[in-house]
N, C-alpha and C positions, 0 to 999 in steps of 0.2 A: 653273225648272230651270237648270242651270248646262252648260256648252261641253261637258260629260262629256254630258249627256242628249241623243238627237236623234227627234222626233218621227219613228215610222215609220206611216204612213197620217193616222191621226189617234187611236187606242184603244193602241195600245202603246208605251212610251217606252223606250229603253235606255241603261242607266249603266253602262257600260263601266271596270270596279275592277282592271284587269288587273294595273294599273302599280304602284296603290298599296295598302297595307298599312294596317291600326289605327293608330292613330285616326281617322286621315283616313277612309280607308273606311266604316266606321262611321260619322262625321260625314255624309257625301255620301250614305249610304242614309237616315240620317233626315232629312234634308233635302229629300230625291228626294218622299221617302213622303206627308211633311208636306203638300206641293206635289198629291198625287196624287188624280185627281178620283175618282169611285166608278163612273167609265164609264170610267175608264183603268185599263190595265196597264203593270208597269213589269217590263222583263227588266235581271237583275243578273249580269254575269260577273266572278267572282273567280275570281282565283288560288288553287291548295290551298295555304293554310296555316292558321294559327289564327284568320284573319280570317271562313273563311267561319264559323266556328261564332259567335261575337260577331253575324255578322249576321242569321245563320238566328235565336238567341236573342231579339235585338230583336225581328226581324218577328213571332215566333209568341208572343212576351209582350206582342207589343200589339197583338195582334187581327189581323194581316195575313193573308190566302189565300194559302201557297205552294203554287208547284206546279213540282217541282225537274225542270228539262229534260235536262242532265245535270250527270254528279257521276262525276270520276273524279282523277289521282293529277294533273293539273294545271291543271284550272279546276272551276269550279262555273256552273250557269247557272237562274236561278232568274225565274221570272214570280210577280209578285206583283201582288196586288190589294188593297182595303180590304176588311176585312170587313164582314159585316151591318151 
């Protein structure tokens, strides 16, 4: 994981997207994902714009568990997992 991710216990990671926008963003959750073991969860906080929908689309066309924390007019906050 990269300076964005910071272990919290040892089972959830968080990627902090606050700052950044598409592509990057994008870039950094599949990279985050990629990285992600099947005993970890990853919490993702984005900003509302177009980016959160790009992200929710990857994770749930490739198989990810979300499970959206909140969701309102200026972040989104999302745990995810690997699937089966």
């Amino acid at each position: 994981m990269d300076n964005h991710c910071h272990a919290i216990g040892m089972e959830i990671l968080t990627l902090d997207l606050m700052a950044h926008r598409c592509p990057l963003a994008l870039l950094m959750v599949k990279r985050a994902c990629c990285d992600l073991l099947s005993t970890q969860k990853l919490e993702i906080k984005v900003s509302a714009d177009g980016t959160q929908m790009d992200i929710i689309r990857y994770l749930t066309n490739n198989g990810f568990i979300l499970d959206i924390q909140a969701e309102n007019t200026y972040q989104l906050v999302i745990i995810v997992k690997k699937g089966p």
